[in-house]
Structure formats: C-alpha cells, structure tokens
C-alpha positions, 0 to 999 in steps of 0.5 A: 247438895244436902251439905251446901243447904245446910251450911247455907242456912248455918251462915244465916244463923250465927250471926243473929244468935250472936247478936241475941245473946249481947243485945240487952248487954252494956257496952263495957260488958260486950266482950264478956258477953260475947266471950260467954256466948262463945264458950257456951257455944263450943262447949254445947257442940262438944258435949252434944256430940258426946251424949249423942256417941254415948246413946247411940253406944248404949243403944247399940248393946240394947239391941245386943250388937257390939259397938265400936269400929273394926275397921270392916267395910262393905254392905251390912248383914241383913240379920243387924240391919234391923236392929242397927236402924233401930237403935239409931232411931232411938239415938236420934230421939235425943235431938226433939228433947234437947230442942224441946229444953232449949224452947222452954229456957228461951221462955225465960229470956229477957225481952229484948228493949227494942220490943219494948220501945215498939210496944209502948209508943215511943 
C-alpha cells in the first residue's frame, strides 16, 4: 500500500517540476531546456543513490560492522542490531540535508512571468 501512495504522489510530481523548469524558457529553446532537465534529473537520481550507498558504507565501518552481502539470510544478531539501526540512521540524515540545499537554491529561481502579470494589474 505504502508503494502505491508513493507512486501516486510521484505522477502528481513530474509533470509539474517538468513544466517548472521550461516555464520562463523561449519557444525555440524548449527542447534544450526540456533536455537539460532530464539530464539533470537522471544524473540526480544516480548520483544520489550513490552518496547515500557510500554513507550508509561508511557508516556501517564506523559502528565496527563489516559492509557488503554474503548472501546470509535470515533474522539479524541481536549484538549488530543496534549498531546496524544506528548507522542507518545516521545514513538517513542525508536525506534533510539534501533537501534543505535544494530549499535554499530554489530561492534563487527566477519568478515565474505569470506571478508577475497577476501581481502588477494587468
């Protein structure tokens, strides 16, 4: 269910942050904005994924537990388990940090033109 939520949002969010990035942008440079974004986008996600693989890595030697599958399954020890949580909450903290950085930059985005059109009368 928690899947589905989050997936339903996602289609609600796309679209919009798409339209956000071209929105100032000339007709003849839509495609080139469009492609910007896209780029941008996928290179994010990688990236992202990556930083958080690599603190949660770091993290995991920090506690003093080895990183990295083996292939064991089953129920966890209970002498990692603490140290485990641990350094998955600390990884975790990335995620307020990143946000917090993408708050601040979009303080430094043009103002849409439509906000100016509302704002001055016309």
């Amino acid at each position: 269910v928690a899947i589905g939520v989050v997936g339903l949002g996602s289609s609600f969010l796309w679209a919009p942050l798409s339209a956000t990035a071209n929105r100032n942008l000339p007709l003849r440079q839509a495609g080139a904005g469009a492609g910007v974004y896209n780029t941008t986008r996928q290179i994010g996600a990688v990236l992202g994924s990556a930083a958080i693989a690599v603190l949660m890595d770091n993290r995991l030697s920090a506690q003093g537990l080895e990183s990295g599958a083996d292939g064991a399954t089953g129920s966890m020890p209970p002498g990692v388990l603490d140290a485990f949580s641990t350094a998955m909450a600390q990884s975790l903290l990335v995620v307020p940090i990143v946000l917090l950085i993408g708050l601040v930059a979009s303080l430094f985005f043009e103002r849409p033109r439509h906000f100016a059109t509302m704002t001055s009368g016309h």
